[in-house]
C-alpha positions as CSV (number, residue, x, y, z in Angstrom):
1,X,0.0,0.0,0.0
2,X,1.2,3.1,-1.2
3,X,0.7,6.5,0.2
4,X,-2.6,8.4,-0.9
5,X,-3.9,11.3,0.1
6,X,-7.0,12.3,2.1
7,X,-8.9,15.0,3.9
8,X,-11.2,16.0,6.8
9,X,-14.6,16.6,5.1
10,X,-15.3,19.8,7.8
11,X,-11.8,20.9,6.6
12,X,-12.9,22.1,3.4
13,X,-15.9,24.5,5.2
14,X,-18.0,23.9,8.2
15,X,-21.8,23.0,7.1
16,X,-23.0,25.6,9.6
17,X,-21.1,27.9,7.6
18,X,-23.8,26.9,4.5
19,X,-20.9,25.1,2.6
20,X,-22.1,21.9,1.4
21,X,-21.3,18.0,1.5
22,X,-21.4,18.1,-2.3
23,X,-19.5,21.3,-2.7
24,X,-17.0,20.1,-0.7
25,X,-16.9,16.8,-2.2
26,X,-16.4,18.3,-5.7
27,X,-13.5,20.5,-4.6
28,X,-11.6,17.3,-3.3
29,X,-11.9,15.5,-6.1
30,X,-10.9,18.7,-8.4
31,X,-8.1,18.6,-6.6
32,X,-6.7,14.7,-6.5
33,X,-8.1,13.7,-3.1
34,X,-8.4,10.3,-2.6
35,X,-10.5,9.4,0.4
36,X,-12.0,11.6,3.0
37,X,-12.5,11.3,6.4
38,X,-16.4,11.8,7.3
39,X,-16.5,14.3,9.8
40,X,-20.2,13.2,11.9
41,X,-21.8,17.1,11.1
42,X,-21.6,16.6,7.7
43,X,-23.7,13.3,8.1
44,X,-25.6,14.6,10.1
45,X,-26.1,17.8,8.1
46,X,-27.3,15.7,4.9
47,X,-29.4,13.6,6.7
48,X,-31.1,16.9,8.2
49,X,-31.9,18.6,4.9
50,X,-32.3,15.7,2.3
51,X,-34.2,13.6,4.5
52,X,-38.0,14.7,5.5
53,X,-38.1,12.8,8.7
54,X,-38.5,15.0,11.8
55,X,-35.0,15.5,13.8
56,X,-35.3,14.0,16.9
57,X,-34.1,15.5,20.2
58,X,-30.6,15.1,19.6
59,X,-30.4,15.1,15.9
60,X,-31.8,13.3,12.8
61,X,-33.3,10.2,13.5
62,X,-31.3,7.1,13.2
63,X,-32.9,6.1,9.6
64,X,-32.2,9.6,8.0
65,X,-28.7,9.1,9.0
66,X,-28.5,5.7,7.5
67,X,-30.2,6.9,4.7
68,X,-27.6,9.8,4.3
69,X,-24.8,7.5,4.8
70,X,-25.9,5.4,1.9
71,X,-26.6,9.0,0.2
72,X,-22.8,9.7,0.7
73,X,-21.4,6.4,-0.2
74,X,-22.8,7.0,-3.8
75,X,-21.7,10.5,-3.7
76,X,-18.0,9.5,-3.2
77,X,-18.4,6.1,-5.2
78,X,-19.5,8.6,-8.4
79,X,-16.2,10.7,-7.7
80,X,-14.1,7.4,-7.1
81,X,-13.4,8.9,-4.0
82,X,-13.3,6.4,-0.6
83,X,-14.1,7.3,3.1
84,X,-11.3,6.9,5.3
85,X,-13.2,6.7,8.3
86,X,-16.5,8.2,10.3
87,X,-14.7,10.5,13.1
88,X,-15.1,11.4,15.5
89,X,-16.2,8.8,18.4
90,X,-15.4,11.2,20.8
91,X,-15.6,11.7,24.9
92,X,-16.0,8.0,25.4
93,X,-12.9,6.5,26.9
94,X,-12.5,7.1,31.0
95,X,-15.6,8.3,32.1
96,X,-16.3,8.5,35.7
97,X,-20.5,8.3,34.8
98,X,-20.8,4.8,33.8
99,X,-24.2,4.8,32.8
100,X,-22.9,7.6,30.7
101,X,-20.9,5.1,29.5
102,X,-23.2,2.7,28.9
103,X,-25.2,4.9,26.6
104,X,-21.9,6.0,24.5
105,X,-21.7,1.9,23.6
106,X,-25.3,2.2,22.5
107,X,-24.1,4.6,20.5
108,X,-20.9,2.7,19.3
109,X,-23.4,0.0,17.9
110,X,-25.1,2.4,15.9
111,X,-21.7,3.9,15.0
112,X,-21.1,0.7,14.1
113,X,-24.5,0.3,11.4
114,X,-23.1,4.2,10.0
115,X,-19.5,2.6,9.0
116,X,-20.9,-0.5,7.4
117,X,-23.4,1.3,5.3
118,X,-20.6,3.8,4.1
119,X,-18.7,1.0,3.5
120,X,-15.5,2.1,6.0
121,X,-14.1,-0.1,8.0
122,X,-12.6,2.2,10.6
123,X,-14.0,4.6,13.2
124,X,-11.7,7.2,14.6
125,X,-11.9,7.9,18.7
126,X,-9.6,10.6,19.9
127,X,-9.0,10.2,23.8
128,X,-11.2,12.1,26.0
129,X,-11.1,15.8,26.3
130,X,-14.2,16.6,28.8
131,X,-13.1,18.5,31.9
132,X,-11.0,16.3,34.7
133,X,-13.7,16.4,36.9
134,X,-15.7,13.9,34.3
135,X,-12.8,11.6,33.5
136,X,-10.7,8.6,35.3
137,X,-6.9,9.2,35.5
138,X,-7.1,5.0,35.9
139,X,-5.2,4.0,32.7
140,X,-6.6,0.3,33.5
141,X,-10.1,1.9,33.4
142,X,-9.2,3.7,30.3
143,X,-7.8,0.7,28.6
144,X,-10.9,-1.2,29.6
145,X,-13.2,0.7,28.0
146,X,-11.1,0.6,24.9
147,X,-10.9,-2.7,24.7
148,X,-14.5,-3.4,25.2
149,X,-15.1,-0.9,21.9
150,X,-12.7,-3.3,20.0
151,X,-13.9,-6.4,21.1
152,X,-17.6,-5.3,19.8
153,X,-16.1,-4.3,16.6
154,X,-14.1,-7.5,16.2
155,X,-17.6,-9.2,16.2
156,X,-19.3,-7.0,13.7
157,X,-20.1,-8.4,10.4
158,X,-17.7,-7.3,8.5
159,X,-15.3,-6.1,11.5
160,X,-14.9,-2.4,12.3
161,X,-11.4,-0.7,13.5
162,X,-10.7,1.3,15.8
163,X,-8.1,4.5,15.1
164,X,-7.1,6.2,18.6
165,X,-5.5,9.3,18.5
166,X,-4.3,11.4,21.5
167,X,-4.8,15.5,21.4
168,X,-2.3,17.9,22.7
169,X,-4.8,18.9,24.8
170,X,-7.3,15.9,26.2
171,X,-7.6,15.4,29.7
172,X,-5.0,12.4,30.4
173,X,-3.7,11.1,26.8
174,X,-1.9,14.2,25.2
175,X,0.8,12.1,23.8
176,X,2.0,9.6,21.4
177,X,3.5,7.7,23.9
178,X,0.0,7.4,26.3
179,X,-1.6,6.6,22.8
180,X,0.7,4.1,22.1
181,X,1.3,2.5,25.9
182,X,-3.1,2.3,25.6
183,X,-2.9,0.7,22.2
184,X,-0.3,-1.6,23.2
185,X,-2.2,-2.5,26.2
186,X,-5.6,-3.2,24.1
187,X,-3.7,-5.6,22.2
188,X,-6.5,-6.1,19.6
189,X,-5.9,-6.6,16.0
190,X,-8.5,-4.3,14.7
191,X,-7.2,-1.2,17.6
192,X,-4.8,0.8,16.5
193,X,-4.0,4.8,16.3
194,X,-3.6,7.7,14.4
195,X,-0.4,9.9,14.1
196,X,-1.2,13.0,14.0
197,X,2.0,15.9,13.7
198,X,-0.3,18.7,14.4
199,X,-1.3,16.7,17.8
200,X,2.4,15.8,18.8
201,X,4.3,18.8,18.3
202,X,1.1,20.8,19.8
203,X,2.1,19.4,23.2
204,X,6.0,19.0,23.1
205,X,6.8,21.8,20.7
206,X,4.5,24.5,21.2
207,X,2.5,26.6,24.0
208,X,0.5,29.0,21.9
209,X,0.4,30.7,25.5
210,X,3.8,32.4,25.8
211,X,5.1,34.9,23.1
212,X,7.6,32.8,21.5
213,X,4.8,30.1,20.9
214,X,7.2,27.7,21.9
215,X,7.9,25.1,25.1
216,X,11.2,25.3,26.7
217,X,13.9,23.0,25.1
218,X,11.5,22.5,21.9
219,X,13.4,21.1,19.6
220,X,15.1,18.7,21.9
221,X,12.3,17.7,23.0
222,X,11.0,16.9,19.3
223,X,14.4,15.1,18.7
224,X,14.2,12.8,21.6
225,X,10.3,12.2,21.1
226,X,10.7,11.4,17.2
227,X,13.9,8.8,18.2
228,X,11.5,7.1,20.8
229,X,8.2,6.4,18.0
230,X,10.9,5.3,15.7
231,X,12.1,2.8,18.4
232,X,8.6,1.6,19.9
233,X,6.1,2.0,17.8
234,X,5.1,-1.0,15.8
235,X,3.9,0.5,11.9
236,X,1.6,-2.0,11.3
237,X,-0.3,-0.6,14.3
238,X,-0.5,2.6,12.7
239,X,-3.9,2.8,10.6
240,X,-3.1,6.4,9.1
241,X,-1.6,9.7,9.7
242,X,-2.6,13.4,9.7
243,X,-0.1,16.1,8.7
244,X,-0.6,20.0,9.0
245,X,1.2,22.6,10.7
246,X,0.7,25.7,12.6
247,X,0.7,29.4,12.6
248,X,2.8,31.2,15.4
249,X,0.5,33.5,17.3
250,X,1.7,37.7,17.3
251,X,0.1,37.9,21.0
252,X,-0.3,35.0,23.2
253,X,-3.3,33.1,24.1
254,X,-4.0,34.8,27.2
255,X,-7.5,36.0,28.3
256,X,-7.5,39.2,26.0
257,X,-7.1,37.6,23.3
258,X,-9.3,37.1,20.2
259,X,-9.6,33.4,20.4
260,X,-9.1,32.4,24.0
261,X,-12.1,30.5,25.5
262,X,-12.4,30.5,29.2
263,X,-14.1,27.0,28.7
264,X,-11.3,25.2,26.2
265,X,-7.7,25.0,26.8
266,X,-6.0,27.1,25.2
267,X,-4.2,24.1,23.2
268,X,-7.8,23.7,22.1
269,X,-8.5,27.5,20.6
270,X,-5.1,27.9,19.1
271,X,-6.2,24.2,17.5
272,X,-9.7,25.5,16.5
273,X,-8.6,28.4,14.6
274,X,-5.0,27.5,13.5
275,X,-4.1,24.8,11.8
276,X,-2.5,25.3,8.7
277,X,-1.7,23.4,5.9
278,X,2.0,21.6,5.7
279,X,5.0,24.2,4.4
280,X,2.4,27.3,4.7
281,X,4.9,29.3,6.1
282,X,3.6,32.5,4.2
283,X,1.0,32.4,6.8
284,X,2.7,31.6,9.8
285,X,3.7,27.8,10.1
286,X,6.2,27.3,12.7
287,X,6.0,23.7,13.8
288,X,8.5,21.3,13.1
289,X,6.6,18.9,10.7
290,X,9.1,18.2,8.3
291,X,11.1,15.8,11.3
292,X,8.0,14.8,12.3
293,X,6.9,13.5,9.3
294,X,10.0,12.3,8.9
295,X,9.5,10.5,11.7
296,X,6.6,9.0,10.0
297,X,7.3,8.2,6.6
298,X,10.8,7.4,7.1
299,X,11.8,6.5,10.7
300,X,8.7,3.8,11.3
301,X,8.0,3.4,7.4
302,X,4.4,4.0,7.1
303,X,2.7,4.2,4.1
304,X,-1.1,4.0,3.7
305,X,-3.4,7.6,3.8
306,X,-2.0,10.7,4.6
307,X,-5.1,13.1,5.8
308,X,-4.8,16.7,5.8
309,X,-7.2,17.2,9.0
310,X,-7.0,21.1,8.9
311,X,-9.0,22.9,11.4
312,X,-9.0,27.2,10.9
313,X,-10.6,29.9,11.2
314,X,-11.3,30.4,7.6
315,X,-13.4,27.2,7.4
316,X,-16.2,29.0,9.0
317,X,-16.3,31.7,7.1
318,X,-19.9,31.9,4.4
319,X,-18.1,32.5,1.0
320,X,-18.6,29.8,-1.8
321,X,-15.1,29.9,-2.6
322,X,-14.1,28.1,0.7
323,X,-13.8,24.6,0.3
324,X,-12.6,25.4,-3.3
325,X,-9.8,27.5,-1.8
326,X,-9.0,24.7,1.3
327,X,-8.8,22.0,-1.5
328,X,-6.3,23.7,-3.6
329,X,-4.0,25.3,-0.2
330,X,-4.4,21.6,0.5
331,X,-3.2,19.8,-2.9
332,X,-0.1,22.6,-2.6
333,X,1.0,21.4,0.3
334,X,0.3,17.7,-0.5
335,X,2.9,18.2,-3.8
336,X,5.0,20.2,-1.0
337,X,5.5,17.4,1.5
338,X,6.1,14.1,-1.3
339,X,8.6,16.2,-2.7
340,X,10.2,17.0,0.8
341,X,9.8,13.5,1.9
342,X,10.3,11.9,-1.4
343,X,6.8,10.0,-1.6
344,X,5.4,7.5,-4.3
345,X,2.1,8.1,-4.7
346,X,-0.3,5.5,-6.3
347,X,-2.8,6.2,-9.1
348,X,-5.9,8.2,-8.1
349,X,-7.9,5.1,-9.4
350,X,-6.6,2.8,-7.1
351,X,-9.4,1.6,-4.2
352,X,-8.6,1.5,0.0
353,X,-7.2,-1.7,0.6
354,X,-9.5,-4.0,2.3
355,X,-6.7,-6.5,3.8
356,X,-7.5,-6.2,6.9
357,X,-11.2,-7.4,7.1
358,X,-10.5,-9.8,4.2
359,X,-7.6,-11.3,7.2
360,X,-10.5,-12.0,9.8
């Protein structure tokens, strides 16, 4: 499996923002993408205004989103374009509420239905970002939970994988490493994670709260964290990657300050409205994704989909020429980073490799 490229489907335009699934379908495609992953509001979206069943409390009722997932299967299958995965699963693992808990697995099942009907076989769950006060710091507990999502997925029909992925700024998993210790300890064939450079040089590189944007000791740090994945982690455990950059703040995130949120972290704001595309150093990258990827590509070997999972201010902004825009920044810095890394990329016609479920 070669590398191929893929995107966010929110990162080409947020729906609230009136920019469509189709628009932003068309765009990727325009511009060589691959796969996508399906971001759960653009479902959700399509099933609300395609669909005439009345929402329920919580959303669209459970047969307008099926019916949208099979809607957006034979969107992507008409533009030869495949769905990563359905992200994301989120504020699951740890919680403290276990009836909460139990209801999230409900949910999982259902999840579950979603993937099989778009034809995916992976479902992304980044590790839990509600407030402390909501989540275990047990790493058994943690691990527990996560096994119990693979285990259900291992007995779907076909089976369903699990991506984890660790945010610079969830509650107990901010690293690699805790990704990688819980994956490790899961020990499933269908649980894996998701590298993501944004993610991992967002804690050990940056702190978009001090003027220099930067940690102290940032670039050992990188060094020492990039030898250590090289050393531990296990490729074949790696399901895909994400690669974007950063922009460097003028003023830090402090309280004053355009995009703090008194209820995110401020890892979380900068995240929200900052994330650039790889090599956009026009606008203000500063993170040190080439070693990263490096890291990737190189140092473990992984090949498989590359995502582009850009979150910025500039998705939520109404013009039409949004996602068209996003697509093409995007495909720039897609050219950008093969050349830099010195990538073989397969044939846009090629299909997502179903190995894995063909294996069980």
């Amino acid at each position: 499996m070669a590398y191929k490229l893929g995107i966010t489907s929110m990162s080409l335009g947020r729906c609230y923002a009136g920019h469509s699934f189709i628009a932003k379908l068309d765009a990727a495609y325009k511009h060589g993408y691959q796969g996508i992953e399906l971001f759960y509001e653009d479902l959700a979206e399509v099933a609300e205004h395609l669909f005439s069943e009345p929402p329920t409390l919580s959303g669209p009722s459970e047969s307008a989103q099926m019916a949208a997932a099979r809607h957006i299967l034979s969107l992507c299958r008409t533009r030869n374009i495949s769905i990563i995965c359905l992200q994301p699963f989120s504020h699951y693992d740890g919680l403290l509420n276990r009836s909460e808990h139990s209801r999230r697995i409900s949910q999982l099942h259902f999840w579950i239905d979603l993937a099989h009907e778009l034809n995916t076989d992976m479902i992304q769950v980044p590790a839990n970002f509600l407030p402390a006060e909501f989540v275990t710091t047990d790493l058994e507990l943690i691990v527990s939970d996560l096994c119990e999502v693979a285990d259900i997925g291992l007995a779907a029909n076909p089976p369903v994988r699990f991506a984890y992925e660790s945010l610079c700024w969830s509650t107990h998993v901010d690293t690699w490493e805790l990704c990688w210790e819980v994956v490790r300890r899961v020990d499933r064939p269908n649980f894996g994670m998701c590298l993501d450079s944004f993610n991992i040089a967002g804690r050990i590189f940056a702190d978009p709260t001090v003027a220099s944007g930067k940690m102290v000791d940032a670039e050992r740090a990188v060094h020492q964290s990039m030898a250590r994945l090289v050393e531990q982690v296990d490729v074949n455990k790696v399901f895909y990657v994400q690669v974007v950059d950063a922009e460097r703040l003028s003023e830090p995130l402090l309280p004053d300050h355009l995009f703090y949120s008194a209820e995110q972290p401020a890892r979380m704001s900068w995240s929200r409205n900052c994330r650039l595309f790889y090599g956009e150093k026009d606008r203000g990258a500063y993170l040190p994704i080439k070693e990263i990827a490096s890291a990737f590509f190189h140092g473990i070997g992984f090949k498989g989909w590359v995502s582009l999972e850009l979150f910025n201010r500039r998705m939520a902004d109404t013009g039409a020429e949004v996602p068209e825009e996003l697509a093409r920044r995007g495909a720039i810095s897609w050219a950008k980073l093969q050349k830099d890394m010195r990538l073989k990329v397969v044939d846009k016609a090629v299909s997502m490799d179903r190995a894995f479920t063909a294996s069980l």
